[in-house]
C-alpha positions as CSV (number, residue, x, y, z in Angstrom):
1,X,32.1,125.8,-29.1
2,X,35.7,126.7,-29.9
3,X,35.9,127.1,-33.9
4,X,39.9,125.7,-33.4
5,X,38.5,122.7,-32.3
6,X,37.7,120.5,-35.3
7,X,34.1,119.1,-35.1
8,X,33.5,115.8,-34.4
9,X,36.5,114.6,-32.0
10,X,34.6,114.9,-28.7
11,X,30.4,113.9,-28.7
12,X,27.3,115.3,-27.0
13,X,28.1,115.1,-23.3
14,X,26.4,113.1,-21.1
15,X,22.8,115.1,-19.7
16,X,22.5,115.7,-15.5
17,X,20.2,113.4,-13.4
18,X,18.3,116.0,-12.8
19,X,17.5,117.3,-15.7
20,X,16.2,113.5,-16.4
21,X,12.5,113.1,-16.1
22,X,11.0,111.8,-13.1
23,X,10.4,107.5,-13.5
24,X,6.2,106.5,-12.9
25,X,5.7,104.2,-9.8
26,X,5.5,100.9,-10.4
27,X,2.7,100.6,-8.1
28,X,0.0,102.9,-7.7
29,X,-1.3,103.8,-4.1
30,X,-4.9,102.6,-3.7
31,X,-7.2,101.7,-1.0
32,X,-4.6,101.9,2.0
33,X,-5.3,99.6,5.3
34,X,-5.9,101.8,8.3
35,X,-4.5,99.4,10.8
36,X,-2.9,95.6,10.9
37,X,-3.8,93.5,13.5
38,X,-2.2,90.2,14.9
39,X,-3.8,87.4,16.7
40,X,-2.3,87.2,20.2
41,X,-3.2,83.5,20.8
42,X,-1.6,82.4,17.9
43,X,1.2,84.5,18.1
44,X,2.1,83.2,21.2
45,X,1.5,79.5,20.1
46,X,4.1,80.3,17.3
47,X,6.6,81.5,19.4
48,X,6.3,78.8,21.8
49,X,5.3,75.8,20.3
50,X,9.3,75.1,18.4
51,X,9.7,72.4,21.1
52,X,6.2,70.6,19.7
53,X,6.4,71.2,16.6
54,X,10.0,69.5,16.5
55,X,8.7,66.5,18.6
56,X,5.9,66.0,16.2
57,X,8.2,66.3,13.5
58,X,10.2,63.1,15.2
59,X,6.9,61.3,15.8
60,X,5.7,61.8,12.0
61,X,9.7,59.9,10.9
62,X,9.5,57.4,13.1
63,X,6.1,56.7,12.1
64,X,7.5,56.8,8.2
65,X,10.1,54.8,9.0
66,X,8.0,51.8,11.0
67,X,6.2,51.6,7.6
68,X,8.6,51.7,5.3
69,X,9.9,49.0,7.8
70,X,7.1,46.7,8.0
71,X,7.0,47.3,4.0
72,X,10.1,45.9,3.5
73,X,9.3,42.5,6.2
74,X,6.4,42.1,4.3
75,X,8.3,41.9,0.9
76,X,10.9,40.0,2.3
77,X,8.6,36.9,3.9
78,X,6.2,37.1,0.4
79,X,9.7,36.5,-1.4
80,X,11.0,33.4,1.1
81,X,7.7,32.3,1.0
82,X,8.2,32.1,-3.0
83,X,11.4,30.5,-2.3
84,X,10.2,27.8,-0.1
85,X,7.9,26.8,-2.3
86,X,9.8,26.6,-5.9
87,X,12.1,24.2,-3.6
88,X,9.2,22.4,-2.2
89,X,8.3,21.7,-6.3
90,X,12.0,21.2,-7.1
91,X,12.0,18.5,-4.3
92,X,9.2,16.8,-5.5
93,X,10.0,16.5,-8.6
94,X,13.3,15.0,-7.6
95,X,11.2,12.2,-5.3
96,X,9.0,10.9,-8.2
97,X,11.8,10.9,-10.1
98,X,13.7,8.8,-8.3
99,X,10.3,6.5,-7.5
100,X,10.2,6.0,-10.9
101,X,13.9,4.8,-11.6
102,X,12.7,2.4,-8.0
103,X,9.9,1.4,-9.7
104,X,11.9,0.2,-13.1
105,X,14.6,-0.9,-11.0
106,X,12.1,-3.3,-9.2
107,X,10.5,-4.5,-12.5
108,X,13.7,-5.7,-14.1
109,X,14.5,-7.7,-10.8
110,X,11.1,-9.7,-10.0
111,X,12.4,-12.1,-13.1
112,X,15.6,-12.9,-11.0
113,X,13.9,-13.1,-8.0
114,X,10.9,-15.5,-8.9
115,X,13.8,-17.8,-10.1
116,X,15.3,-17.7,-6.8
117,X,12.6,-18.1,-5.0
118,X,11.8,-21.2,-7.2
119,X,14.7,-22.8,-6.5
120,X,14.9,-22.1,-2.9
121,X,12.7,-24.9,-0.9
122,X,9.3,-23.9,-0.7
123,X,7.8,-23.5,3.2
124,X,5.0,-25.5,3.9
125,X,4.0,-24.0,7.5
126,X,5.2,-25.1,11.1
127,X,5.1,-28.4,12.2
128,X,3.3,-30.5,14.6
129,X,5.0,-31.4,17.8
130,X,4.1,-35.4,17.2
131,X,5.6,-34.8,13.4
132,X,8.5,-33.7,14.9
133,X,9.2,-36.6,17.1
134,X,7.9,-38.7,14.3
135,X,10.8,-37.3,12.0
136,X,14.6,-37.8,12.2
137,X,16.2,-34.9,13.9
138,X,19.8,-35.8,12.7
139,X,20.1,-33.9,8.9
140,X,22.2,-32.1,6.8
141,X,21.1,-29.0,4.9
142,X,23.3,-26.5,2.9
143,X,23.3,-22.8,2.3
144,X,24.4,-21.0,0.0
145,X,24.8,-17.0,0.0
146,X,26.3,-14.4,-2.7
147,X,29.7,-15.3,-1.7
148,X,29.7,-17.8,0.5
149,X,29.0,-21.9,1.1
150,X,27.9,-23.4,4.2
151,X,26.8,-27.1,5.0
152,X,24.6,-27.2,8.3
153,X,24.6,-30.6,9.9
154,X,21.4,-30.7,13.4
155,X,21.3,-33.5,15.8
156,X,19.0,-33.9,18.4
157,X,20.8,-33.9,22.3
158,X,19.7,-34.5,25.4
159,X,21.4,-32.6,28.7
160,X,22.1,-35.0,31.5
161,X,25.0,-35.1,34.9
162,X,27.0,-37.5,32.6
163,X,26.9,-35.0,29.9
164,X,25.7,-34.4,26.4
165,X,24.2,-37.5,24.8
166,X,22.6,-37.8,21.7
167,X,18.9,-37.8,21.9
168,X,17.2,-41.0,20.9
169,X,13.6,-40.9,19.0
170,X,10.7,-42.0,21.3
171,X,8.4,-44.4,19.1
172,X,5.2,-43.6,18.5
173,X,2.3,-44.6,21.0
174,X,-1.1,-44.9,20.5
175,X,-3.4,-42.3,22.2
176,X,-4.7,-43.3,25.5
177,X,-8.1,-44.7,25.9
178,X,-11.2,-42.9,27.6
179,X,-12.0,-45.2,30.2
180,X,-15.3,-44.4,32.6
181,X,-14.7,-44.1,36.4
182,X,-16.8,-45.1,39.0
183,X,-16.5,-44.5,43.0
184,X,-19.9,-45.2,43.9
185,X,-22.5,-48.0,41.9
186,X,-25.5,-45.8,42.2
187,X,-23.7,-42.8,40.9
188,X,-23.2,-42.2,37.2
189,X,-20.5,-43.2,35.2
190,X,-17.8,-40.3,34.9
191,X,-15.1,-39.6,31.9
192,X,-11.7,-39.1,32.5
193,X,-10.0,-37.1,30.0
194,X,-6.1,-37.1,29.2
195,X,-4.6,-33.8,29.8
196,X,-3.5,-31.8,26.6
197,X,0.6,-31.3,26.2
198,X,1.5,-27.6,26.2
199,X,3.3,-27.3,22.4
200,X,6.6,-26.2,23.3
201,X,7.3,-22.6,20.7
202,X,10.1,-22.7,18.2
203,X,12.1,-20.1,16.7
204,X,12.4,-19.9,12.7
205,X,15.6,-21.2,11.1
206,X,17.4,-17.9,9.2
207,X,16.5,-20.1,5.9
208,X,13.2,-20.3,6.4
209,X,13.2,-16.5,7.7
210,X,15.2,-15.3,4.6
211,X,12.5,-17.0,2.5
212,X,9.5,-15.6,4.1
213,X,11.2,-12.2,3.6
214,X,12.1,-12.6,0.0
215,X,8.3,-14.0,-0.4
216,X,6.1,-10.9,1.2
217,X,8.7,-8.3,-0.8
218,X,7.8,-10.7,-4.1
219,X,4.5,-10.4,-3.2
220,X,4.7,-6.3,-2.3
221,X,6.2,-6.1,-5.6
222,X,3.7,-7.6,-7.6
223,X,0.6,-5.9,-5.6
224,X,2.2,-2.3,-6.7
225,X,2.6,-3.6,-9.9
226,X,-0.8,-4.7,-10.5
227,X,-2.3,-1.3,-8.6
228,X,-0.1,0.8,-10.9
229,X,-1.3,-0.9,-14.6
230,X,-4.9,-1.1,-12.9
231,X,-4.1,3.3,-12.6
């Protein structure tokens, strides 16, 4: 080293590669194969079989997806099926509800009806036809409705060529007697009957129709009631 040169200014140099020593391998060398060999048949199925393997691959998603698919169907029906029924239940609920406000309703008004009915002429069946020839057809009869007033005023007619005439009552005659026939003496004495009159049919007045309708619904009314204290 140059004495001029003060000491300390420049350091050790760097040492040469190959002066280094040599690094150990990392692996050491062992048993050493001799030979490799390769399977021919599935070599070649390797190399050829891209086109199956990627149609296999298709076949395995669609499959994937038609599950995932019916999955989802599934959870979709089991949830309308839910939905069906909590309106089904919210229906029902609404139904007796309202049967039950009926059902007050139709308490509170059999008081107001029963008085009506009371005071509305009671119906004592059809009559006969003699009754009816027996009883004056002229009459007068009133109605009254919610709003309205009527008087009703029936007399019997008759329908001749002179016109329309009012009918006059037949008087009542006494039923004919059986008398026994005879065409020959030796024979037996024989009965003669009197033929039967066909009764002629006859509509219901609305009156009397109203009142049979406000009778069975008075009637309906108390049945339910007495079913639903005998429950």
């Amino acid at each position: 080293m140059n004495p001029s040169i003060e000491p300390g200014i420049f350091r050790n140099p760097r040492l040469k590669k190959f002066l280094l020593p040599l690094p150990s391998k990392r692996f050491k060398s062992g048993n050493k194969l001799e030979e490799i060999s390769f399977d021919s048949n599935l070599r070649e199925e390797y190399l050829t079989g891209f086109h199956k393997r990627k149609v296999a691959r298709i076949k395995n998603a669609q499959a994937e997806a038609e599950k995932k698919s019916r999955e989802e169907r599934r959870n979709l029906r089991k949830k309308l099926r839910e939905e069906r029924k909590h309106d089904l239940e919210a229906h029902i609920e609404a139904v007796n509800a309202a049967l039950k406000r009926l059902d007050n309703t139709s308490e509170e008004n059999d008081e107001d009806t029963e008085a009506e009915v009371k005071d509305t002429e009671k119906f004592e069946g059809f009559c006969d036809e003699n009754q009816l020839l027996s009883s004056p057809m002229d009459y007068g009869e009133e109605f009254i409705d919610e709003e309205k007033y009527t008087t009703v005023t029936v007399e019997a007619i008759d329908v001749s060529k002179n016109g329309l005439l009012k009918k006059t009552v037949p008087e009542k005659r006494d039923a004919p007697k059986i008398q026994p026939v005879a065409s020959d003496p030796n024979e037996k004495l024989k009965t003669k009957w009197p033929k039967k009159s066909k009764k002629k049919f006859r509509y219901e007045t609305k009156a009397v129709r109203k009142l049979q309708n406000r009778k069975e619904k008075l009637d309906k009314r108390k049945f339910a009631a007495a079913r639903k204290r005998s429950k």
